[in-house]
C-alpha angles and dihedrals in degrees: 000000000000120000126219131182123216127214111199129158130252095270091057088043087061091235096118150287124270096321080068105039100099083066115143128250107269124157115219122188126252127023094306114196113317086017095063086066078067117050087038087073099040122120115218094331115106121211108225100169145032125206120211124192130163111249079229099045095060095043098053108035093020091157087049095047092040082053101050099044089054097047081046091049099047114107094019116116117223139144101198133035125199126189116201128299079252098190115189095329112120108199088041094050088050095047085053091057106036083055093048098051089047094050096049089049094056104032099024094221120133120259133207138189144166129225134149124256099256090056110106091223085070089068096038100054110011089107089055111046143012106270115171121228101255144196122266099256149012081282092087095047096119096046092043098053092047094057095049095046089042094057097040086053097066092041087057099043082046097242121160097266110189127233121292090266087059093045105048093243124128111262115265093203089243109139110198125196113237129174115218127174108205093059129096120246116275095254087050095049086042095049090051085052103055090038091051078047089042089053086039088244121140122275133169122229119230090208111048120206118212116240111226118195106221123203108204107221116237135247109283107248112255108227113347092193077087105029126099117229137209135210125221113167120178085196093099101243110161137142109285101261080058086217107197088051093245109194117245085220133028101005121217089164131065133181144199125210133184121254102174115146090010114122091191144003106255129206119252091032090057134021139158128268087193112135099194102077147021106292095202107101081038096054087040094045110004079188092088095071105026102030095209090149082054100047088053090054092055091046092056090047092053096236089126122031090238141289128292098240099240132055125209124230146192149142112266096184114104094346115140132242085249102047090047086047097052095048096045094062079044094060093034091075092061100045093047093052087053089058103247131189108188139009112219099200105201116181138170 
């Protein structure tokens, strides 16, 4: 029987939410909370031992995490390592793969996870390790794991496993010669392909290029003594009533408020909705994620012209490109009808 060992956050571990996300490293035997969907659907590895870290644990002390996971493994006999399912939860899906990467450089096992593909781990780590391509939320547990122990299972047992596209992982960007009999040669296969383009018929590439979605950087603001500014945060900040009903995670909503005649943002009057972090300094001074108080200083300075009267606001944890795109064309009518000449973006 192979052994595997499974690395999963506080949430999956059932110890609490983010009021629990700076816990501490510890190991516990046996496939403890998110770790048992996988092992359920295992084939002849056995999980031993389960790994628990606080999102906020690893992104804030990673060396110290990493550490402390590696003292905690040595020793410990195992074939195979899995990280999550991490689904569309950023901090979750990098911890996954800081710890991975760390794990196949030390101990030289091969390591597998699951996030979906708006999860910033995907891009991170895909080139190092096998991540499958996973639902949006905890909801698909069941069906994300599966796929994951079903696929290591057979690269442990040494089983032929396809490409990416076959398996359902994101590509790595390896290319591997095979010889197959049964295929054309490569000029006949080439020349198919630019007559079914020529025709305008479907065809599939055998060398995908990425599609990288450029954003042209603007043209640098002249003299800003005399320009008017606006604020977006994605840090949630809104009055306390949250009026336009923002969402504390994955935004699909946005709203603007008017801050004439105000030197700062008080307490009490504005907060935060994010879910991503304790809300407590924002509540108390929303200040630290949208500086109003600053920005007035520099107005007064005249080192900008002034302040468009109304910030914009949303939630950036767990929303996705599209939905950011789309508010964001959304926002982009009103500031330039008042005439803006720069967008200052604050976050977290």
């Amino acid at each position: 029987m192979k052994k595997a060992i499974v690395y999963i956050n506080q949430f999956f571990a059932g110890i609490g939410g983010e009021d629990k996300a700076d816990h501490k490293p510890e190991i516990r035997e046996g496939a403890i909370g998110g770790a048992a969907a996988i092992q359920a659907a295992l084939k002849g590895i056995e999980v031993t031992h389960t790994v628990i870290c606080g999102d906020n644990f690893m992104g804030s002390y990673r060396e110290d995490a990493i550490a402390i996971i590696s003292e905690m493994l040595e020793g410990k006999e195992f074939d195979v390592f899995f990280a999550g399912p991490a689904f569309r939860a950023g901090r979750y899906g990098v911890a996954c793969g800081e710890i991975s990467r760390a794990v196949t450089a030390k101990f030289g096992v091969p390591v597998f996870s699951s996030m979906n593909d708006e999860n910033p781990g995907v891009e991170m780590f895909r080139k190092e390790m096998v991540i499958f391509e996973g639902g949006k939320s905890a909801a698909a547990m069941r069906g994300d794991a599966a796929k994951v122990a079903e696929y290591a299972s057979r690269v442990i047992a040494g089983e032929p496993v396809g490409s990416a596209a076959e398996e359902g992982y994101f590509g790595r960007g390896k290319r591997h010669m095979v010889f197959d009999a049964e295929m054309k040669p490569a000029a006949d296969r080439a020349v198919e392909m630019l007559l079914a383009k020529i025709a305008g018929k479907p065809f599939a590439t055998e060398l995908p290029i990425p599609k990288t979605d450029f954003v042209p950087i603007g043209a640098p603001i002249k003299d800003l003594s005399k320009a008017t500014i606006a604020v977006i945060n994605t840090g949630g900040i809104v009055p306390v009533d949250n009026p336009d009903r923002i969402q504390s995670a994955s935004a699909t909503r946005w709203g603007r408020y008017d801050m004439t005649g105000m030197e700062r943002l008080k307490g009490g009057e504005f907060k935060t909705i994010h879910a991503g972090f304790d809300p407590m300094m924002a509540d108390n001074n929303p200040n630290v994620i949208l500086p109003l108080d600053a920005l007035r200083q520099m107005e007064k300075e005249g080192k900008i012209g002034k302040l468009h009267e109304f910030f914009y606001s949303t939630v950036g944890t767990g929303t996705t490109q599209k939905e950011a795109a789309r508010m964001a064309s959304e926002m982009v009518p009103p500031i330039q009808e008042a005439n803006v000449d720069g967008v200052l973006l604050v976050s977290t």
